[in-house]
BALOBA-1460 file (C-alpha; in Angstrom, 3 decimals):
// residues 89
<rec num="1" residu="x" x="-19.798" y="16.386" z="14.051"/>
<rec num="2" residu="x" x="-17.484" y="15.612" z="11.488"/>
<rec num="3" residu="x" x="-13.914" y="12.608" z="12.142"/>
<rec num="4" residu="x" x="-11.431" y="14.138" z="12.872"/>
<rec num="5" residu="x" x="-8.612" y="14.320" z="10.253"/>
<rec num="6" residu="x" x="-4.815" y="12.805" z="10.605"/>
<rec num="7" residu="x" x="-2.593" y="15.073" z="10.459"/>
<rec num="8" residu="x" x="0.012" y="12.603" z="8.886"/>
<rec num="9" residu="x" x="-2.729" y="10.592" z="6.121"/>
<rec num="10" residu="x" x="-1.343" y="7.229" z="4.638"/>
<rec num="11" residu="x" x="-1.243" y="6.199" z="1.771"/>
<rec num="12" residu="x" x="-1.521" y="2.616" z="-0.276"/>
<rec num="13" residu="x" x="0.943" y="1.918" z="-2.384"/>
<rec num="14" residu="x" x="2.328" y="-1.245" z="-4.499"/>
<rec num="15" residu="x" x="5.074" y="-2.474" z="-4.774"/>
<rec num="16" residu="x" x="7.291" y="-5.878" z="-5.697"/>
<rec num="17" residu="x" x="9.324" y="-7.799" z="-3.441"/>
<rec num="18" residu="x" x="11.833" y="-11.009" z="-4.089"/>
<rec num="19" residu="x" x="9.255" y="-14.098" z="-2.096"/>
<rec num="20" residu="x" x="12.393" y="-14.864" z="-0.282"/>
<rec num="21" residu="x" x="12.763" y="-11.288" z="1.447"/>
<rec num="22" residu="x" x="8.587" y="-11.064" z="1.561"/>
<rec num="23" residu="x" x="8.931" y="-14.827" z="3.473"/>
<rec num="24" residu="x" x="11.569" y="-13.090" z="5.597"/>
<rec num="25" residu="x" x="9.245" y="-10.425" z="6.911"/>
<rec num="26" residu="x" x="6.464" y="-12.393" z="7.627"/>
<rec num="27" residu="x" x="8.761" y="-14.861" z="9.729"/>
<rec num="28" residu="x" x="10.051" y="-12.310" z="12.011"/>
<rec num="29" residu="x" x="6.160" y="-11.111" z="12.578"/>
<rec num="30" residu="x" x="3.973" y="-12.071" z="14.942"/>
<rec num="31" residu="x" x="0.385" y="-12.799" z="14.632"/>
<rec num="32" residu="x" x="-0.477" y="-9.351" z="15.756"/>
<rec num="33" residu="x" x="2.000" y="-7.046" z="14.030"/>
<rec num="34" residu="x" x="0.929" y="-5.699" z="10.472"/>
<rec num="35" residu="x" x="3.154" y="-6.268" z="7.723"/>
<rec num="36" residu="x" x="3.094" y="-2.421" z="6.370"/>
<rec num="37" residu="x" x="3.511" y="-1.179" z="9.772"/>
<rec num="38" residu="x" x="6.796" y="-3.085" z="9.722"/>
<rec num="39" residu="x" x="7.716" y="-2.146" z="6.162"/>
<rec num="40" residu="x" x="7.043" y="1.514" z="7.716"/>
<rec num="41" residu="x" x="9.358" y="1.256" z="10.237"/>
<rec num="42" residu="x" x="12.491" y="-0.229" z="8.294"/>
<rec num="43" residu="x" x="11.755" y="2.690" z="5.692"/>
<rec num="44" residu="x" x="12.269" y="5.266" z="8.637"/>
<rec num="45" residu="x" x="15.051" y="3.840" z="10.251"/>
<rec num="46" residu="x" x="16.771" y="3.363" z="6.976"/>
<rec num="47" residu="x" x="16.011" y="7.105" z="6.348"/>
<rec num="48" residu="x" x="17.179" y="8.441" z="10.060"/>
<rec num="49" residu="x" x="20.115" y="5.932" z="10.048"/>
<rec num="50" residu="x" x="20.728" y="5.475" z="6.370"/>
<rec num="51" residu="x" x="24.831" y="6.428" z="6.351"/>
<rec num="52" residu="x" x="25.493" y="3.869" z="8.825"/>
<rec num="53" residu="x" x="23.418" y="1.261" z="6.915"/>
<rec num="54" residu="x" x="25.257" y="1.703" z="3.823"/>
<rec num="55" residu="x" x="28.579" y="1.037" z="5.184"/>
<rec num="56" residu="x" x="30.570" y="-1.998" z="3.276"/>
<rec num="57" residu="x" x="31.945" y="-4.952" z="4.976"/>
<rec num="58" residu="x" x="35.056" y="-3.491" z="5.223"/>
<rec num="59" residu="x" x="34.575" y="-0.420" z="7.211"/>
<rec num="60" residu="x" x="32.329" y="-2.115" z="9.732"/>
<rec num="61" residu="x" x="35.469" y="-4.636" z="10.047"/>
<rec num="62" residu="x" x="37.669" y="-2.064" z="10.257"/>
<rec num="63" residu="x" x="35.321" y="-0.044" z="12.915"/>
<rec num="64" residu="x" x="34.540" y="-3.165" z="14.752"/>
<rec num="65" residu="x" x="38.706" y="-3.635" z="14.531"/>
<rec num="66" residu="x" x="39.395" y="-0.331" z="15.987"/>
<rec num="67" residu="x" x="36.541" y="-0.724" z="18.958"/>
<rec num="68" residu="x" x="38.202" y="-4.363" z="19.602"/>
<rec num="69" residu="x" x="41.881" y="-3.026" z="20.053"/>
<rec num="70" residu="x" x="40.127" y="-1.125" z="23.164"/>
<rec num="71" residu="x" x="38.930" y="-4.311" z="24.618"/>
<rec num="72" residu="x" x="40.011" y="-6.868" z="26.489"/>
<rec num="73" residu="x" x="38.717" y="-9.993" z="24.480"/>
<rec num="74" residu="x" x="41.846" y="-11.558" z="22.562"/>
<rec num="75" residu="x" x="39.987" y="-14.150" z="21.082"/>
<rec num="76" residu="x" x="37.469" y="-12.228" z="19.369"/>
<rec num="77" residu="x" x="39.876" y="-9.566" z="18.109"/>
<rec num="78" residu="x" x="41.507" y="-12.929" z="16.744"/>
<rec num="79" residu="x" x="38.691" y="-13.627" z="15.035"/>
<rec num="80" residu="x" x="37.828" y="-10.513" z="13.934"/>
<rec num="81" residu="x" x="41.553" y="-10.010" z="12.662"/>
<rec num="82" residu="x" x="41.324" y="-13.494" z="10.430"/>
<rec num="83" residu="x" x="38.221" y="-12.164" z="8.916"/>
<rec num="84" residu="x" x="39.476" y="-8.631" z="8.081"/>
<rec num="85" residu="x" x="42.621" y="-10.046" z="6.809"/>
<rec num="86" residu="x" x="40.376" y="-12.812" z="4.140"/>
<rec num="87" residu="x" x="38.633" y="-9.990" z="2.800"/>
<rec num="88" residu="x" x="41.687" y="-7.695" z="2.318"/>
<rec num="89" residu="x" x="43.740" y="-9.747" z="0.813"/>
């Protein structure tokens, strides 16, 4: 009786990283976790969520403005308002 066959095969492939962003990775996993299966994952969610990862500091201040005006937290709106205004002006 033959394996039985994936139906979604991987594949190895190379490919170059800064040492700074490969240190990175490795910090955040744990003795356990594999390093492709992690690489695997960011590539996914980057490709299911990748419009909201490319957005530039200034919309997400401007987003993050705009949710903040509906809160109740002065002090972070504050905050959030000094920032927004550094990086507009």
């Amino acid at each position: 009786m033959s394996r039985r066959r994936s139906s979604n095969p991987t594949k190895a492939i190379s490919i170059t990283l800064p040492m700074t962003l490969l240190d990175e990775i490795d910090d955040r996993l744990t003795r356990l976790q594999s390093r492709s299966a992690w690489i695997a994952q960011a590539c996914h969610g980057r490709l299911k969520d990748g419009d909201h990862v490319d957005l530039t500091t200034r919309k997400l201040l401007a987003m993050l403005q705009q949710r903040m005006l509906e809160m109740e937290d002065h002090t972070l709106y504050t905050l959030l308002q000094d920032r927004y205004n550094n990086l507009t002006s």
